[in-house]
N, C-alpha and C positions, 0 to 999 in steps of 0.2 A: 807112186808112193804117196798115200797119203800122210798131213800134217794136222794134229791138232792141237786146239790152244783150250783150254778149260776157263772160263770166268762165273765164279759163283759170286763177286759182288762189282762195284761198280770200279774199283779201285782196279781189280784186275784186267777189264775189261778196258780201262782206260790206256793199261800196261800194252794189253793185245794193238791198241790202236795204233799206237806211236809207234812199235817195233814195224806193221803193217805198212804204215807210211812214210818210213826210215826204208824202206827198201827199193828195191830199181822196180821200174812199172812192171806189169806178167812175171812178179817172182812170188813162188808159192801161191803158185793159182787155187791150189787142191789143198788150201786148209780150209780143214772142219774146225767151224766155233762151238762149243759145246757149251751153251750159258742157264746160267740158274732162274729164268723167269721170275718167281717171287721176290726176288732181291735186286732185281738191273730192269730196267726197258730200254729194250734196242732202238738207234735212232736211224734215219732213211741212211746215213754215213754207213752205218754199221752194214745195213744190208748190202752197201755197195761190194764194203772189203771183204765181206764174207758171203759171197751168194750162195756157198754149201754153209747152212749152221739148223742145229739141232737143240731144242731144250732138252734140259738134263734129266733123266727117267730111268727107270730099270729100263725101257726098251735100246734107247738110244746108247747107254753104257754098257749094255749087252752086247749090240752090235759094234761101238770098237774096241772092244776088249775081243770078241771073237776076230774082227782085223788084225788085233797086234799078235795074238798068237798066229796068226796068222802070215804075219810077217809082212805084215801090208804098211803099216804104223811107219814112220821115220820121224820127225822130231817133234816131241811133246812139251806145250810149253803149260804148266804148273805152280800153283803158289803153293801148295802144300799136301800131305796127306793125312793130315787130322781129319778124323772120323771116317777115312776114307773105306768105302765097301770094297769086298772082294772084287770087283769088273774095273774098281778106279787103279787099286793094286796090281791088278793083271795087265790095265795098259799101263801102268806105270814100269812094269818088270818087263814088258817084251818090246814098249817102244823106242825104237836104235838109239834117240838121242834126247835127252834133257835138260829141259830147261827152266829157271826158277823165274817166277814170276815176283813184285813186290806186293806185299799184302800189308799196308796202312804202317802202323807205328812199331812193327817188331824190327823193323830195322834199328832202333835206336832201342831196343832191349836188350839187355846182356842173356838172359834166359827168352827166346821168342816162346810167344804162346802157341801158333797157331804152327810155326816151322820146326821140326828137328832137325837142324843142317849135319848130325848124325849118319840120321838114312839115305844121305845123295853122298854123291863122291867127290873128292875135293876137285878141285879147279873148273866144276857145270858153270856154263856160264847163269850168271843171275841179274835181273835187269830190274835197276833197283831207279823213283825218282832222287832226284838231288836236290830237295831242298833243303835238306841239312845233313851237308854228307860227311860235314867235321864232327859230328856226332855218333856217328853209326857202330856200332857194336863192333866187339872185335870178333865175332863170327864172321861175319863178313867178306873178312879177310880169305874167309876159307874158299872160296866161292870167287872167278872170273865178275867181277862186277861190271855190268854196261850200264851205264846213263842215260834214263831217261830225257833228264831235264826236270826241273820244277815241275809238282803236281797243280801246284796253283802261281798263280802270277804273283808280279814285287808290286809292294806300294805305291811305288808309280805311276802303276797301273790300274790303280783303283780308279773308279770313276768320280770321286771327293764324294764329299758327302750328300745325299740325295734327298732332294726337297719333299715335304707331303709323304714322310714314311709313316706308317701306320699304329708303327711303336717304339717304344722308346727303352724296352731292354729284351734280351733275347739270347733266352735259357733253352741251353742246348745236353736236354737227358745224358749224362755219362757217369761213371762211375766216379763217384768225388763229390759230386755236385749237393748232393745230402746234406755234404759237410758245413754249406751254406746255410742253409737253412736259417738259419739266428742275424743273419744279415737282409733277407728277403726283403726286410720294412724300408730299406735303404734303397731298392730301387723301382725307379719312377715306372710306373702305367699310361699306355697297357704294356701288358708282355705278351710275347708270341714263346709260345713253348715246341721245343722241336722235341718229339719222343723219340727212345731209342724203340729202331725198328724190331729188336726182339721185347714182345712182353714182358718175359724172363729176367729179361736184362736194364726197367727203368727202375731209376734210383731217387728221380724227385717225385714225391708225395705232395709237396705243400698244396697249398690252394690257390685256385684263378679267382682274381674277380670278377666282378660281370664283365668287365671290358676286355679283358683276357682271354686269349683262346688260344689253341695251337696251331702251330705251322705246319702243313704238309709238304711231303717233299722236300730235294734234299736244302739244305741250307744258305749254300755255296750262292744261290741267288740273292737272299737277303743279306747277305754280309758285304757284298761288295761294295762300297763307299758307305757304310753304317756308320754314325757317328754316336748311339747312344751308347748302353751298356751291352756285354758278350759277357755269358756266364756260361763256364763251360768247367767237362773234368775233364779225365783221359780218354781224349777223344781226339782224331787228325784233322777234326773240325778248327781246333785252337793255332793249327800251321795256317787253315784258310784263311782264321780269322785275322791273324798276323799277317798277314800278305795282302785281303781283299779290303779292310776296312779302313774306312776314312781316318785322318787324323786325329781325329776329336773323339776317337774311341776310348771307352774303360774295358779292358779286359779283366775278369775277374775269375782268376784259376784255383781251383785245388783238386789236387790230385789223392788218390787213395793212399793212406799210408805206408800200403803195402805194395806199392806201384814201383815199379823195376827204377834200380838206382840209377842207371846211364838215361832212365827217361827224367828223373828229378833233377837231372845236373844239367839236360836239355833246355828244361822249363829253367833254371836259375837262370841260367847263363842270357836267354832270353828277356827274362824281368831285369837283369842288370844292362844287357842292351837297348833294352825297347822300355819306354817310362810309359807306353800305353799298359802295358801289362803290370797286374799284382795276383802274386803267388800266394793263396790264403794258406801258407803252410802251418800256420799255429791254431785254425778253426778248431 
């Protein structure tokens, strides 16, 4: 009987690891990874735990979709079925057993975008991280929850603040972040600008200076022990930020106005916590 895990970004893939190495040595020899290439790079770890894995394609979703009708399939582990094609549907309906994956900040949305906890059945187990599990929607509830653990480390943990960093504030593309914009002259250069990885989807416009350029890749490196400015919107980049960054941080938040309320009560509760952080809710 084969098992498979689906990971279309890095978030979930991180999910697949920990469940992988939470378990007794030779169990689930025979899961298939099935990951999205343009959004994750696999690292020589990943090869090990998965020596069956497949990028994601009509050919490859063909073949385990014709598996699980097949009756080959037994347990699928899943973040969602948005957008999902007819062959993701089909392993979704034939494989014996389901399982949810966590997919970034809909946990702590009262409406998830990306989940309908609707279309699973109540008590699937769901394997969610715990960095802020006093926050978590009351979906949730619907749902067997298992414990990751923190997606990123505690403060403690940060390396303090890092000598000879390159820049001195670091604006991270999200949905919110526009709303800055009237503030920009406020912080110091250069800035490294991290885009969001859909085109579709950046929100900052302003300008770089000459000194200025963008950052590649994911973020979570430069933030750890950063002590200048984080400028961020709705993005699970601002959990890393809280967690990885030096003390001598300014966090600089705002969120879209139209950004799910149990996420706005997350972000207060934190700026009341944490004096590194400010909430630009009146931008």
């Amino acid at each position: 009987m084969v098992q498979v895990v689906l990971a279309f970004n890095a978030i979930h893939l991180e999910a697949a690891r920990r469940i992988r190495h939470s378990q007794p040595a030779g169990a689930s020899q025979w899961e298939l990874l099935l990951y999205e290439p343009s959004r994750l790079a696999l690292e020589a770890g990943d090869r090990r735990l998965w020596p069956w894995r497949w990028p994601i394609n009509p050919l490859s979703m063909a073949a385990v979709a014709l598996a699980a009708r097949l009756g080959l399939v037994g347990r699928l582990r899943l973040a969602h079925l948005r957008g999902a094609g007819r062959a993701l549907r089909l392993l979704a309906r034939h494989g014996r057993q389901l399982e949810l994956l966590d997919d970034g900040l809909d946990q702590y949305r009262l409406q998830p975008r990306a989940l309908d906890p609707l279309l699973f059945a109540a008590g699937l187990p769901c394997w969610l991280f715990s960095d802020r599990p006093a926050h978590r929607a009351p979906w949730c509830a619907r749902f067997d929850c298992r414990e990751l653990g923190p997606l990123y480390g505690t403060p403690a943990a940060a390396d303090g603040l890092a000598p000879g960093r390159s820049f001195r504030t670091l604006i991270v593309d999200s949905p919110g972040v526009e709303r800055l914009a009237v503030e920009a002259v406020h912080w110091p250069h250069p800035w490294r600008l991290v885009p969001h990885p859909v085109a579709a989807k950046r929100h900052w416009s302003g300008p770089l200076a000459p000194e200025d350029h963008t950052l590649g890749g994911p973020p979570e490196a430069a933030l750890r022990g950063f002590g200048g400015v984080v400028v961020v919107g709705e993005s699970l980049v601002l959990l890393a930020a809280l967690s990885l960054c030096g003390p001598g941080v300014k966090l600089v938040v705002a969120l879209p106005r139209h950004a799910d309320a149990n996420l706005w009560r997350l972000i207060r509760d934190e700026a009341v916590r944490d004096t590194r952080l400010r909430l630009a809710s009146d931008v």
